[in-house]
PyMOL commands that place a pseudoatom at each C-alpha (Angstrom):
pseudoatom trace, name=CA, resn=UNK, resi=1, chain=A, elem=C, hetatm=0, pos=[93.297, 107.916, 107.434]
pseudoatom trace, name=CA, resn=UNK, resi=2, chain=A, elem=C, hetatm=0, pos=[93.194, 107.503, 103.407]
pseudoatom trace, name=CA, resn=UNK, resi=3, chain=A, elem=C, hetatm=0, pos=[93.090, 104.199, 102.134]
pseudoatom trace, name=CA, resn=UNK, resi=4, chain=A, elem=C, hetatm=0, pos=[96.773, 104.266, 101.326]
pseudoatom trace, name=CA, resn=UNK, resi=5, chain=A, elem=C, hetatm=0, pos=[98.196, 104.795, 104.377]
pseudoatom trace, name=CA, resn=UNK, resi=6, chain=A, elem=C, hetatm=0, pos=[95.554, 102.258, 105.469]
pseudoatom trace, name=CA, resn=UNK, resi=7, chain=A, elem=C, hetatm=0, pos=[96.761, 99.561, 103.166]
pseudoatom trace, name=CA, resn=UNK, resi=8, chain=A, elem=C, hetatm=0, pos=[100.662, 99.842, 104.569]
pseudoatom trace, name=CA, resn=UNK, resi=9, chain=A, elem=C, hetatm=0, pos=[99.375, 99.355, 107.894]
pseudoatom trace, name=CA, resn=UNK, resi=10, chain=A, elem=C, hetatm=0, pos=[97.627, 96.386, 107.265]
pseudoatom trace, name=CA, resn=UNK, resi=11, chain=A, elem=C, hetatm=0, pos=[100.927, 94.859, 105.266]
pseudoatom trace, name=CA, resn=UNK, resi=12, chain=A, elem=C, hetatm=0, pos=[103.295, 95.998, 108.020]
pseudoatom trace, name=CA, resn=UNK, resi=13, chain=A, elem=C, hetatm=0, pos=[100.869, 93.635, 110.015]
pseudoatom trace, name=CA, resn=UNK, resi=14, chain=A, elem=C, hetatm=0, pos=[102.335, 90.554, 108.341]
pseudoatom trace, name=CA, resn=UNK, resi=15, chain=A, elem=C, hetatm=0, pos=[104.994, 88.674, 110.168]
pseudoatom trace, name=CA, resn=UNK, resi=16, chain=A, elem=C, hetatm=0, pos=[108.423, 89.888, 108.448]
pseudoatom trace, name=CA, resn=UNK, resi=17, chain=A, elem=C, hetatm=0, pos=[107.140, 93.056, 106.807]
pseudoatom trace, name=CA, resn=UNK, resi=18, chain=A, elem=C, hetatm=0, pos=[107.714, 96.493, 108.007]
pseudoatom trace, name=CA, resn=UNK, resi=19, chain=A, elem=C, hetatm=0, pos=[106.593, 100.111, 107.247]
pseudoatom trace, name=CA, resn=UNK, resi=20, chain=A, elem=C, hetatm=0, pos=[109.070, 99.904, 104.576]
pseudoatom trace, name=CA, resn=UNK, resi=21, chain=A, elem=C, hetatm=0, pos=[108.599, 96.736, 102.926]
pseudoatom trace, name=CA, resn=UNK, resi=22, chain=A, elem=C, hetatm=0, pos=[104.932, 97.198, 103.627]
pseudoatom trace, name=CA, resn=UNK, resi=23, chain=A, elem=C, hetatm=0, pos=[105.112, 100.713, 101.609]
pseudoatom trace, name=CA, resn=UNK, resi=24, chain=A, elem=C, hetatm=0, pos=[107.221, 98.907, 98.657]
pseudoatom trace, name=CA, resn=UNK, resi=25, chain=A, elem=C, hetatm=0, pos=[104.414, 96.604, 98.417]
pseudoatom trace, name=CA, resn=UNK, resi=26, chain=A, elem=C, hetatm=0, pos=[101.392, 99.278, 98.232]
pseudoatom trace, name=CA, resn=UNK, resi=27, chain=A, elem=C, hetatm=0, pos=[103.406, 101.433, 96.218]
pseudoatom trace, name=CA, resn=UNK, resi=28, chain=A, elem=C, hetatm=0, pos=[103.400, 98.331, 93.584]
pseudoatom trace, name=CA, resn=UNK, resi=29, chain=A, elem=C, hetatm=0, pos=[100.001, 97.115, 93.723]
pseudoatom trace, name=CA, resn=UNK, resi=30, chain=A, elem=C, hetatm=0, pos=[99.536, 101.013, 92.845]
pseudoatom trace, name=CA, resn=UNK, resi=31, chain=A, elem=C, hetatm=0, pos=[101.237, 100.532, 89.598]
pseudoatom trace, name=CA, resn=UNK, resi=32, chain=A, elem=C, hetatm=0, pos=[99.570, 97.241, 88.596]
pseudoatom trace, name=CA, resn=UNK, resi=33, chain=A, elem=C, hetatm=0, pos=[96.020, 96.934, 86.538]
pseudoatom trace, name=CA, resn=UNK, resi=34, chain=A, elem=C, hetatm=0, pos=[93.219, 97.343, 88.940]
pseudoatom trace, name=CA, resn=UNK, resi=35, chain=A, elem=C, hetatm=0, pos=[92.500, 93.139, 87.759]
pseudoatom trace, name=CA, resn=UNK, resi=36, chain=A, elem=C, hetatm=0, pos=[95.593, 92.238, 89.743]
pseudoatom trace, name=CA, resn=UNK, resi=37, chain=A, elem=C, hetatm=0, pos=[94.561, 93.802, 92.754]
pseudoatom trace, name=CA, resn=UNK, resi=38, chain=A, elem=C, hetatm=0, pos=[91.305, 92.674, 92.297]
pseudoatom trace, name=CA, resn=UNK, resi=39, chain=A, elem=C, hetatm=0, pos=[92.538, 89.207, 91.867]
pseudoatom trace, name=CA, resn=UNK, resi=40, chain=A, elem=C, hetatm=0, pos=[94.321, 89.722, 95.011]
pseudoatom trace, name=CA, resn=UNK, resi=41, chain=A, elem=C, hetatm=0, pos=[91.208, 90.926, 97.224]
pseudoatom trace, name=CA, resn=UNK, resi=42, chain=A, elem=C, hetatm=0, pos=[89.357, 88.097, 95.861]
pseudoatom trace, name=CA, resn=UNK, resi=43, chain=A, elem=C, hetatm=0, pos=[91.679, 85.488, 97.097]
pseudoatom trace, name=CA, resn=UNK, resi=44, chain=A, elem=C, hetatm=0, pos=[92.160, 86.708, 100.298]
pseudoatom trace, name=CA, resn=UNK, resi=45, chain=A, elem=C, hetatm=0, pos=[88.308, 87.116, 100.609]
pseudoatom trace, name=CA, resn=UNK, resi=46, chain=A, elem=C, hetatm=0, pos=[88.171, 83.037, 99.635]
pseudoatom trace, name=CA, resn=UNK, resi=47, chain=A, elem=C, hetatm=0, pos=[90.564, 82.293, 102.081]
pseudoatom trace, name=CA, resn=UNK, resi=48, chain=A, elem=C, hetatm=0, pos=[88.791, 84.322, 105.161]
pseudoatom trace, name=CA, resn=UNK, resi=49, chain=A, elem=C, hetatm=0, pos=[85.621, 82.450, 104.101]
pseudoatom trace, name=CA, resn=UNK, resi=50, chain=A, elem=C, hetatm=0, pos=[86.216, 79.038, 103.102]
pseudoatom trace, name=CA, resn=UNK, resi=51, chain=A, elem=C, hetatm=0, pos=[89.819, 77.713, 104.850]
pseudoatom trace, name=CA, resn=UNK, resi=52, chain=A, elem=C, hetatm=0, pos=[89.285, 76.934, 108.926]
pseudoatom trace, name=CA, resn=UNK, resi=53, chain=A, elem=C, hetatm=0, pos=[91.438, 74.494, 110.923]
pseudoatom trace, name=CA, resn=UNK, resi=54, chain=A, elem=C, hetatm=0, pos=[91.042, 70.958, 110.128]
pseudoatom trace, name=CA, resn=UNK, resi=55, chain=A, elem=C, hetatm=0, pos=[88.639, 68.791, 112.798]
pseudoatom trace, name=CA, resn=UNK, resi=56, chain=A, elem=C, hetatm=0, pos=[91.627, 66.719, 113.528]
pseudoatom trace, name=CA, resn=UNK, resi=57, chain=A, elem=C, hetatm=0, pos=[94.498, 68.543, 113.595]
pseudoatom trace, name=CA, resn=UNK, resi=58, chain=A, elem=C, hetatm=0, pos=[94.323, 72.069, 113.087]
pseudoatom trace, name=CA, resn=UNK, resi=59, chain=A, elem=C, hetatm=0, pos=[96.222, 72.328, 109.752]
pseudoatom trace, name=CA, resn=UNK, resi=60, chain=A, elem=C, hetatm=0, pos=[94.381, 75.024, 107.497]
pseudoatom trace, name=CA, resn=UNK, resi=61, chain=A, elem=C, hetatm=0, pos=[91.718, 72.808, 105.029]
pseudoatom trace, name=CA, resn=UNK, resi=62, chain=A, elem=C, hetatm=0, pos=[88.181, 73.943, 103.207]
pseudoatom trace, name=CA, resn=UNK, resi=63, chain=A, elem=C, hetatm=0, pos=[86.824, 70.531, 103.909]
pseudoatom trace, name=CA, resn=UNK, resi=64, chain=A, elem=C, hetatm=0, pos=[86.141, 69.300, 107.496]
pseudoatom trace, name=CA, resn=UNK, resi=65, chain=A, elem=C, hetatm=0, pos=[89.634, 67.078, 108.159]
pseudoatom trace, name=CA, resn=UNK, resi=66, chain=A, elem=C, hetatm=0, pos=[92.756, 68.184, 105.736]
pseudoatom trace, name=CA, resn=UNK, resi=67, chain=A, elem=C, hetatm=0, pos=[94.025, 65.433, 103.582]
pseudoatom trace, name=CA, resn=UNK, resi=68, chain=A, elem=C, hetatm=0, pos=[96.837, 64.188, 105.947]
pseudoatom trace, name=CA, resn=UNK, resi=69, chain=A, elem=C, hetatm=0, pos=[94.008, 63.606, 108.621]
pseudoatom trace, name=CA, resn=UNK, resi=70, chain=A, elem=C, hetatm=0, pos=[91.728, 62.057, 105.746]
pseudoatom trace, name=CA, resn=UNK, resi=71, chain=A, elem=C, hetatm=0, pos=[94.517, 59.278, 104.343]
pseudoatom trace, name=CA, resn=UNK, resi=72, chain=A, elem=C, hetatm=0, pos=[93.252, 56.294, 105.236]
pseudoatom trace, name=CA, resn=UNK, resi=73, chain=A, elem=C, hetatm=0, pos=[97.133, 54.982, 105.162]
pseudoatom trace, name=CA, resn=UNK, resi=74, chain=A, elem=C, hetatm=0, pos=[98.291, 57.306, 107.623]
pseudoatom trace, name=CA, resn=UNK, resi=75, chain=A, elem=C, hetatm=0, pos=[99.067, 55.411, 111.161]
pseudoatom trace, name=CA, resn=UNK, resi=76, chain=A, elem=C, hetatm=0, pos=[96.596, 57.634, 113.798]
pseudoatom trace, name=CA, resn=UNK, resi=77, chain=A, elem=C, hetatm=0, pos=[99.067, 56.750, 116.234]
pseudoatom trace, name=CA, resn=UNK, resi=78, chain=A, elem=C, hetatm=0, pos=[101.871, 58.721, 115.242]
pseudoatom trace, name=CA, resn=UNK, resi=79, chain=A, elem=C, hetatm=0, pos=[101.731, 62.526, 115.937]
pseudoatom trace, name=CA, resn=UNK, resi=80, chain=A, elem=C, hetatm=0, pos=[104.225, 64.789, 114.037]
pseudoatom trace, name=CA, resn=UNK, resi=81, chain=A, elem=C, hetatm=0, pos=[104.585, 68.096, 116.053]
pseudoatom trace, name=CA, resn=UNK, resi=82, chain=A, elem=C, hetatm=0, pos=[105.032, 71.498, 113.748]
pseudoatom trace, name=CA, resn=UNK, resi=83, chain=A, elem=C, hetatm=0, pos=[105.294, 75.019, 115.611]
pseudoatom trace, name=CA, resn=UNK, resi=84, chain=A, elem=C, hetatm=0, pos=[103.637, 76.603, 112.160]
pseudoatom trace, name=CA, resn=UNK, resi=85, chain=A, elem=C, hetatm=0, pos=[101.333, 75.218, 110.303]
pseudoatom trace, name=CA, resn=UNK, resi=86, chain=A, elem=C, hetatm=0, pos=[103.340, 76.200, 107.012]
pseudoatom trace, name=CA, resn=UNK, resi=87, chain=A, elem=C, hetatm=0, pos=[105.568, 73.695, 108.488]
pseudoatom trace, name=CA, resn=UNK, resi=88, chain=A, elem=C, hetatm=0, pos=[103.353, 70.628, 107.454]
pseudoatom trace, name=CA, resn=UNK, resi=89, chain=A, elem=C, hetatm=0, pos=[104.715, 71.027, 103.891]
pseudoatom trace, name=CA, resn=UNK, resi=90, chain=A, elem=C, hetatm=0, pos=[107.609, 71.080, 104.356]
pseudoatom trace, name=CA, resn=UNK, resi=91, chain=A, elem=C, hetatm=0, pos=[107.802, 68.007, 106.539]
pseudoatom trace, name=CA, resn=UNK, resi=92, chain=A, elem=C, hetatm=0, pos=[105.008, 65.847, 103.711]
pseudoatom trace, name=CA, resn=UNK, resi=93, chain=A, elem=C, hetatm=0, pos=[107.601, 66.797, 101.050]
pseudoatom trace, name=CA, resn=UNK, resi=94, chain=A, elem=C, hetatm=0, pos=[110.521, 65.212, 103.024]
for i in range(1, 94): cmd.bond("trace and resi %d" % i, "trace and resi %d" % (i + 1))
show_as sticks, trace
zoom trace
């Protein structure tokens, strides 16, 4: 398999993204500088080695607890349930 066809697999991986959409999106990286998609690799290498869950909740954090866990004003004894963690900005922002 050559590393192009490789790439659109991997995209069509992500929740939401097809063969198609994951094509579009090779197809463009293709036509960027080689810096942007070096950029790219980087940040998803920093984010496979430094984000885990958070010790307390499970929210995505480089340090041990996330800051919601670590606010010493937040009230332990409420629990706000989220089915996806992208969820918990949505509901701080509110």
């Amino acid at each position: 398999m050559d590393a192009l066809e490789r790439l659109i697999i991997e995209f069509a991986k992500l929740p939401g993204v097809g063969r198609k959409t994951a094509g579009r999106l090779a197809y463009h990286l293709l036509q960027q500088p080689r810096e942007r998609m070096t950029m790219l690799s980087a940040a998803l290498d920093d984010v496979a080695t430094r984000v885990h869950p958070c010790t307390g909740c499970g929210a995505p954090t480089e340090e041990g607890e996330c800051s919601i866990c670590r606010d010493p004003r937040r009230d332990p004894a409420l629990l706000c349930v989220v089915e996806e963690p992208s969820a918990l900005a949505v509901v701080e922002r509110s």
